[in-house]
C-alpha positions as CSV (number, residue, x, y, z in Angstrom):
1,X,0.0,0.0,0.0
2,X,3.1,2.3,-0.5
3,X,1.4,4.0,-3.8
4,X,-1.6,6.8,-2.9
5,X,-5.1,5.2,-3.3
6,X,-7.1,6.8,-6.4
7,X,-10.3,4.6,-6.5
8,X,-11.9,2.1,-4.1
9,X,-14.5,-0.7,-4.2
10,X,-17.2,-1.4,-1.4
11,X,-19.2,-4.6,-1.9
12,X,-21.9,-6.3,0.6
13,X,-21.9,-10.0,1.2
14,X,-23.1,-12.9,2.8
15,X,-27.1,-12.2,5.0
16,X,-28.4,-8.8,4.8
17,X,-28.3,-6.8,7.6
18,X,-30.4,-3.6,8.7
19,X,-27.9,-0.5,8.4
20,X,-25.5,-2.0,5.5
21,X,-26.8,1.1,3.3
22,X,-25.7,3.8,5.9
23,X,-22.4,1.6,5.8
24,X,-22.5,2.1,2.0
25,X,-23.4,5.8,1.9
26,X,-20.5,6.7,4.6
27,X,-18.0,5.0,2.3
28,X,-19.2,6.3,-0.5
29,X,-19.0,10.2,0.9
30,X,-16.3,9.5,2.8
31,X,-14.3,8.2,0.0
32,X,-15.1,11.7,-2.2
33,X,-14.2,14.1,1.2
34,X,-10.7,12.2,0.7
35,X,-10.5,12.6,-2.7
36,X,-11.4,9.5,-4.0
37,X,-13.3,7.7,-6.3
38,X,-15.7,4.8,-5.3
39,X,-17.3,2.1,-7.3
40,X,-19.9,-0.2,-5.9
41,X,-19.9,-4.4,-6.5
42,X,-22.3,-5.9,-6.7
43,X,-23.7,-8.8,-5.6
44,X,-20.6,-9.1,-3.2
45,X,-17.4,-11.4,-4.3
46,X,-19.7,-12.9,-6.8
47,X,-20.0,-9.8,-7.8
48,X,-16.1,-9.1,-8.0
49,X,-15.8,-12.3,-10.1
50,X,-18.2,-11.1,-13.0
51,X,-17.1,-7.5,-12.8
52,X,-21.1,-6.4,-12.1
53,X,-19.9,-3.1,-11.0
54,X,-21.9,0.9,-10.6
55,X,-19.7,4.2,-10.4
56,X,-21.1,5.8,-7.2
57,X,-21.6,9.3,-6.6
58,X,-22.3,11.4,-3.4
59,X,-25.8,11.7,-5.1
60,X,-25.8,7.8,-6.0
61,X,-26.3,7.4,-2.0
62,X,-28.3,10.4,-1.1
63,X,-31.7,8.3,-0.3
64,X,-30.4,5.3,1.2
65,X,-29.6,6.4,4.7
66,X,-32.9,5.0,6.1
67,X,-33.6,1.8,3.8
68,X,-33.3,-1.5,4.8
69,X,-31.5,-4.3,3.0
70,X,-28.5,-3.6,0.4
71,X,-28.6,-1.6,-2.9
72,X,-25.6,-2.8,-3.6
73,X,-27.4,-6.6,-3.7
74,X,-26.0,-9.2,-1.7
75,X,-25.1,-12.8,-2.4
76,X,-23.0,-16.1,-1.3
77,X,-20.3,-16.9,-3.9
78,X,-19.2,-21.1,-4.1
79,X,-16.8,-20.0,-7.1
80,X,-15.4,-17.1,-4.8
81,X,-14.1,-19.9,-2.3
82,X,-12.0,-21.4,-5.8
83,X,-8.4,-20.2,-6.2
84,X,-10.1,-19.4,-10.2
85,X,-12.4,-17.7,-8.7
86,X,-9.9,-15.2,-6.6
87,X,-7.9,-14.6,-9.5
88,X,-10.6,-13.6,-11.4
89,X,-11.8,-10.5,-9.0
90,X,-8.4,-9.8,-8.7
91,X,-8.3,-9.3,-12.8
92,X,-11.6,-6.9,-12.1
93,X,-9.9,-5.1,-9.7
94,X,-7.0,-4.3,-12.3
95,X,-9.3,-4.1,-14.8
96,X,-11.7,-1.3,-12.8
97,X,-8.2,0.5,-11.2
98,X,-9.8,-0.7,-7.8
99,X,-7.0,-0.3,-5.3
100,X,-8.6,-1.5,-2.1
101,X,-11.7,-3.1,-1.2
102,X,-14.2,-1.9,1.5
103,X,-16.3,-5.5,2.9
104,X,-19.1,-5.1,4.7
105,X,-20.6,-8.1,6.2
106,X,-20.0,-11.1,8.6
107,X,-17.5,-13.9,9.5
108,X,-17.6,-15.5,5.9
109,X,-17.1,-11.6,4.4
110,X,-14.0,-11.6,6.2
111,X,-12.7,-14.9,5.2
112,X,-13.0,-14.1,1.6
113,X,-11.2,-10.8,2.5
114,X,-8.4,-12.5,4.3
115,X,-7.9,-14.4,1.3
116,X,-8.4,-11.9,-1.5
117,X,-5.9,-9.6,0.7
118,X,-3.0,-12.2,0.1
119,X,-3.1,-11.5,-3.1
120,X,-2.2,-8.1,-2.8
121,X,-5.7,-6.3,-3.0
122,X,-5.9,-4.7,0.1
123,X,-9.4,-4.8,2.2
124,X,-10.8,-3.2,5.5
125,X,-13.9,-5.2,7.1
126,X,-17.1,-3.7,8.4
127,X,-19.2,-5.9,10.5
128,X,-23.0,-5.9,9.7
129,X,-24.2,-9.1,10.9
130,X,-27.7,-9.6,12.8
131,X,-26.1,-12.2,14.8
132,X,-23.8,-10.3,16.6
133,X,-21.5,-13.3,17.0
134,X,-18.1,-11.6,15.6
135,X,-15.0,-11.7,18.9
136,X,-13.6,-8.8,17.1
137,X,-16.1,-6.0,17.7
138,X,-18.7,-5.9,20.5
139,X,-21.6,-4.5,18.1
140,X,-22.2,-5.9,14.5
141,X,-24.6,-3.2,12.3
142,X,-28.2,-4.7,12.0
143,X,-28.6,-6.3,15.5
144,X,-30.0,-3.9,17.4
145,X,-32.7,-3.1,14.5
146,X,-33.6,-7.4,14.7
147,X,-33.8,-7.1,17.9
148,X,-36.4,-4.3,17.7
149,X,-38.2,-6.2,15.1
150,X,-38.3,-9.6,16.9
151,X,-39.5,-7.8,19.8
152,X,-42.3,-6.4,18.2
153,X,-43.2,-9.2,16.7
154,X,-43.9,-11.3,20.0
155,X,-45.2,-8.3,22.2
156,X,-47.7,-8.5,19.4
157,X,-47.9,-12.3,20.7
158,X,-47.9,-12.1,24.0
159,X,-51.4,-10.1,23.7
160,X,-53.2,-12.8,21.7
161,X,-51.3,-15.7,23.6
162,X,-52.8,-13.8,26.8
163,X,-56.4,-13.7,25.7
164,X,-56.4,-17.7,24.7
165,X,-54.0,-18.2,27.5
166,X,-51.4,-20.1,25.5
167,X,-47.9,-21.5,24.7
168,X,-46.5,-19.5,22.3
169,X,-42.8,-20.8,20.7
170,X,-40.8,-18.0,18.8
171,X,-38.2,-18.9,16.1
172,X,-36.0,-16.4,15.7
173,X,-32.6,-15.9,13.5
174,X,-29.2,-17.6,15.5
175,X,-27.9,-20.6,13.4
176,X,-24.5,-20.6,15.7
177,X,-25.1,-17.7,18.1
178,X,-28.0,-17.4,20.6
179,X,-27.0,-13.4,21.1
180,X,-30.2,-12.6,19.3
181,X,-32.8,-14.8,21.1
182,X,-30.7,-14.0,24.3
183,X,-31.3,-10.5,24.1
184,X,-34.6,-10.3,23.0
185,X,-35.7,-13.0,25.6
186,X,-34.9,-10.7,28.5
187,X,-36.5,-7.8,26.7
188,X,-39.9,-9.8,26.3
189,X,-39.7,-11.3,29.4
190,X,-39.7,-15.0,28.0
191,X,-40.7,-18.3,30.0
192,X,-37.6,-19.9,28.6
193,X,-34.5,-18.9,26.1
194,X,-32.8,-22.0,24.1
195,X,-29.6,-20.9,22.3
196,X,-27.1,-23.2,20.4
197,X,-24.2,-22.6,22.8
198,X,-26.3,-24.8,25.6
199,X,-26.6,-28.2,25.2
200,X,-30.7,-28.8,25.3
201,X,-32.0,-30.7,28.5
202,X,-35.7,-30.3,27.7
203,X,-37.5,-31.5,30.9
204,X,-35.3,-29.2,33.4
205,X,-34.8,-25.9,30.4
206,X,-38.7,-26.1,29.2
207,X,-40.6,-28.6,30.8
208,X,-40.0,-27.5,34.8
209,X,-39.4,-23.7,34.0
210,X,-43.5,-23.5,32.4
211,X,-44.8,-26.1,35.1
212,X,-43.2,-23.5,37.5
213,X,-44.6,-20.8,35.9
214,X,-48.0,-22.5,35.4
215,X,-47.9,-23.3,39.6
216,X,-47.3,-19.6,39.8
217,X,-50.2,-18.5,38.3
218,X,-49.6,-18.0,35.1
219,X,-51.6,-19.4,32.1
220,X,-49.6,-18.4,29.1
221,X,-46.0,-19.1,28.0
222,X,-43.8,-17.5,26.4
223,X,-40.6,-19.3,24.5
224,X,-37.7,-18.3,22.3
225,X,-35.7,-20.1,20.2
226,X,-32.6,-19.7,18.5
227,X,-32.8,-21.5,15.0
228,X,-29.5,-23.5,16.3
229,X,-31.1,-24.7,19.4
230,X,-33.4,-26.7,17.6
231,X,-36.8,-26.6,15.6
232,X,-39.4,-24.4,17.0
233,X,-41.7,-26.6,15.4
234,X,-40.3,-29.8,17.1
235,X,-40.2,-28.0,20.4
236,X,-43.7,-27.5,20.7
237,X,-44.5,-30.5,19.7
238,X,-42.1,-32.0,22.4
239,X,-44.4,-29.6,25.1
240,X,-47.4,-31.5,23.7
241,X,-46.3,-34.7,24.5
242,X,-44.6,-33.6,27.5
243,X,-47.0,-31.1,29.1
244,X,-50.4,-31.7,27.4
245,X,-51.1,-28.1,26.6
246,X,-51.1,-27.0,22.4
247,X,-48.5,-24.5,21.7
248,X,-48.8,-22.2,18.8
249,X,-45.6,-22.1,16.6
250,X,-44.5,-19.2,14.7
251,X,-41.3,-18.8,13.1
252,X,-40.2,-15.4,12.0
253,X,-37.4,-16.1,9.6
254,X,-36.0,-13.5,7.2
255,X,-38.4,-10.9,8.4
256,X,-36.1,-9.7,11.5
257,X,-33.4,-8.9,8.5
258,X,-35.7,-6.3,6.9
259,X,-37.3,-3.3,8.0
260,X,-35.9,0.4,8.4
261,X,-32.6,0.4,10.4
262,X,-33.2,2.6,14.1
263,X,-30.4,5.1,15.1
264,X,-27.9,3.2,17.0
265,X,-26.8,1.1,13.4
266,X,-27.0,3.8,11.3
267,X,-24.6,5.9,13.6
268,X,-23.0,3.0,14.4
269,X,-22.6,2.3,10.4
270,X,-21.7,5.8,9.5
271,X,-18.7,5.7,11.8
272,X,-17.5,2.4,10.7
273,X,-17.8,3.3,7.0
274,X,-15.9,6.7,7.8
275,X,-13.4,4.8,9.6
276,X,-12.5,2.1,6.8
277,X,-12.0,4.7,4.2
278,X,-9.9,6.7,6.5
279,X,-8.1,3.6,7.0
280,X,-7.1,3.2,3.7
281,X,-6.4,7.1,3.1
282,X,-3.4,6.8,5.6
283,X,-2.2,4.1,4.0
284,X,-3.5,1.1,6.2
285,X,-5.6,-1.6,5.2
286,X,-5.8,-5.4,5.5
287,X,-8.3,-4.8,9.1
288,X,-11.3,-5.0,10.4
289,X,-13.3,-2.0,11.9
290,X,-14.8,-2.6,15.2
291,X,-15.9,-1.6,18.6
292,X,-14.7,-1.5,21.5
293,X,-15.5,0.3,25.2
294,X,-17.2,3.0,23.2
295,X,-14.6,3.6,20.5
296,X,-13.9,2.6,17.0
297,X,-10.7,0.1,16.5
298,X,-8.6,-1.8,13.4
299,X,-8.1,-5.4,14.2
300,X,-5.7,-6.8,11.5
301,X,-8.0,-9.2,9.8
302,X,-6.2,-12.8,10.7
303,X,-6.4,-11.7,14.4
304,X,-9.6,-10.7,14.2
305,X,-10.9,-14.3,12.5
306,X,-9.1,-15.8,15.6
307,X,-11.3,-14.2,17.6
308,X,-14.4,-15.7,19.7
309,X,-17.1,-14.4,21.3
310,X,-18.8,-16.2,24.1
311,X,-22.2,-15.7,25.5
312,X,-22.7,-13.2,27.8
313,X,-23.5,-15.4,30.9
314,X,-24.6,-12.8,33.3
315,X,-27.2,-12.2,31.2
316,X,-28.2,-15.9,30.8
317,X,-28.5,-15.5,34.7
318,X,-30.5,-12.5,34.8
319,X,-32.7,-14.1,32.2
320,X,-33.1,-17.6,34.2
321,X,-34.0,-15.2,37.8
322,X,-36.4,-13.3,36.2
323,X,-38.6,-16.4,35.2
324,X,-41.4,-17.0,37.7
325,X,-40.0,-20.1,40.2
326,X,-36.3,-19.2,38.1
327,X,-33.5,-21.0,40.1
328,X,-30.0,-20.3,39.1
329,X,-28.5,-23.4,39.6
330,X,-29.0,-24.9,36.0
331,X,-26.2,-23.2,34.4
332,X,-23.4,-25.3,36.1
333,X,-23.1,-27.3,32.6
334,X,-23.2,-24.1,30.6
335,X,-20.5,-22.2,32.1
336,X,-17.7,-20.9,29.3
């Protein structure tokens, strides 16, 4: 990265996250207050492969600040993974005069980063992930907006579940993380939270917590899912068998990805886009942007993939002694 950066690429990839256009936008300005110019890939690596490229503008971004999803497109690329494949977005890149790349999405973003950055295009990460899951960063852009939407979703719920005083199971988005259903668990006040990173024991984590409840007084349930942990629709069928009462199942998939994004991820994505272009106009690149105690950080990127994040187990214990009858002595198996 010795030679001055004329022109830059920013590309989102991998599951859409709410906030990834106010990532898009700050690059995009960002890049023209340094004196660059930008061009937006699309479709993400795939994208980079096929040269599917726009020329952005400060006007190109001008109406995107509040949208949801990616106008830039997003996508999963197999052939991206293929040493062919590499080569070939590194031949767009020369082709385009791209001289760095700005990534903006998860763990499998980065990947393809680290390995398109040995290669000698240079890349700075931005995390926008709703799963929250990355150890490099303590906020990912787009979880705090699934959050919201989740919790809207089963407050909406908990009112009819009330009035037919029912079980209600919630799927929501976490294939390896339960950070999501965690979160959102203590925010609805949930009868039980299952998350991947806890080994399922079914009669003691479902089956005593609502017979508690139940004994308590209570005549409608309320559990939450990560999509790791297992089927929502097999867990309620398990509570059938197990319990006698009929839960009502509802899944709500690809609908906590959508939606407008609320302020803290689109400040949160304005700062991180500002701060990967600035990276690469001092001559730094090859890192991930990240959070940390408040303040913006650059991880180099092979650090940063070594990095894990855990569940936050104070708030799996604040979760478990806010159920009705909730006893914290089921966690000894769980502890990290």
């Amino acid at each position: 990265m010795a030679a001055k950066m004329k022109r830059i690429g920013v590309l989102t990839s991998g599951g859409d996250a709410p906030g990834m256009n106010a990532a898009v936008r700050a690059v995009v300005r960002t890049a023209y207050a340094y004196g660059l110019e930008c061009v937006g890939i699309r479709r993400g690596w795939q994208g980079l492969i096929t040269s599917d490229f726009t020329m952005m503008t400060r006007e190109s971004v001008g109406h995107i600040l509040s949208r949801g999803g990616t106008m830039l497109y997003t996508a999963r690329s197999a052939e991206f993974m293929t040493e062919e494949g590499r080569m070939k977005a590194v031949a767009t890149c020369k082709m385009l005069g791209i001289d760095g790349i700005v990534a903006i999405g998860g763990d499998g973003t980065f990947r393809g980063a680290l390995e398109l950055s040995r290669l000698g295009v240079p890349v700075v990460g931005v995390p926008a992930t709703i799963d929250n899951d990355l150890g490099c960063t303590n906020y990912t852009i787009g979880f705090d907006t699934a959050c919201n939407t989740a919790i809207d979703c089963i407050d909406r719920l908990r009112d009819t579940m009330q009035s037919h005083e029912r079980c209600s199971v919630v799927e929501v988005m976490g294939r390896n993380a339960g950070f999501l259903a965690l979160y959102v668990g203590i925010a609805v006040g949930a009868t039980a939270v299952l998350v991947p990173e806890h080994e399922l024991d079914f009669q003691k984590d479902v089956v005593e917590v609502i017979q508690a409840s139940r004994l308590a007084g209570n005549t409608h349930f309320m559990i939450v899912v990560a999509e790791g942990a297992g089927s929502a629709v097999d867990i309620g069928k398990r509570i059938r068998e197990a319990i006698g009462i009929d839960p009502r199942v509802t899944v709500l998939g690809h609908i906590q990805r959508g939606g407008s994004p609320n302020a803290r991820d689109r400040e949160t994505a304005t700062r991180m886009g500002y701060y990967a272009v600035k990276a690469f106009a001092e001559g730094r690149g090859n890192c991930i942007i990240g959070t940390q105690e408040g303040g913006i950080v650059e991880i180099p990127i092979e650090e940063a993939l070594t990095m894990r994040r855990h569940l936050q187990m104070d708030r799996y214990r604040i979760m478990e002694a806010m159920q009705v009858g909730g006893t914290l002595n089921r966690l000894d198996s769980f502890e990290q």
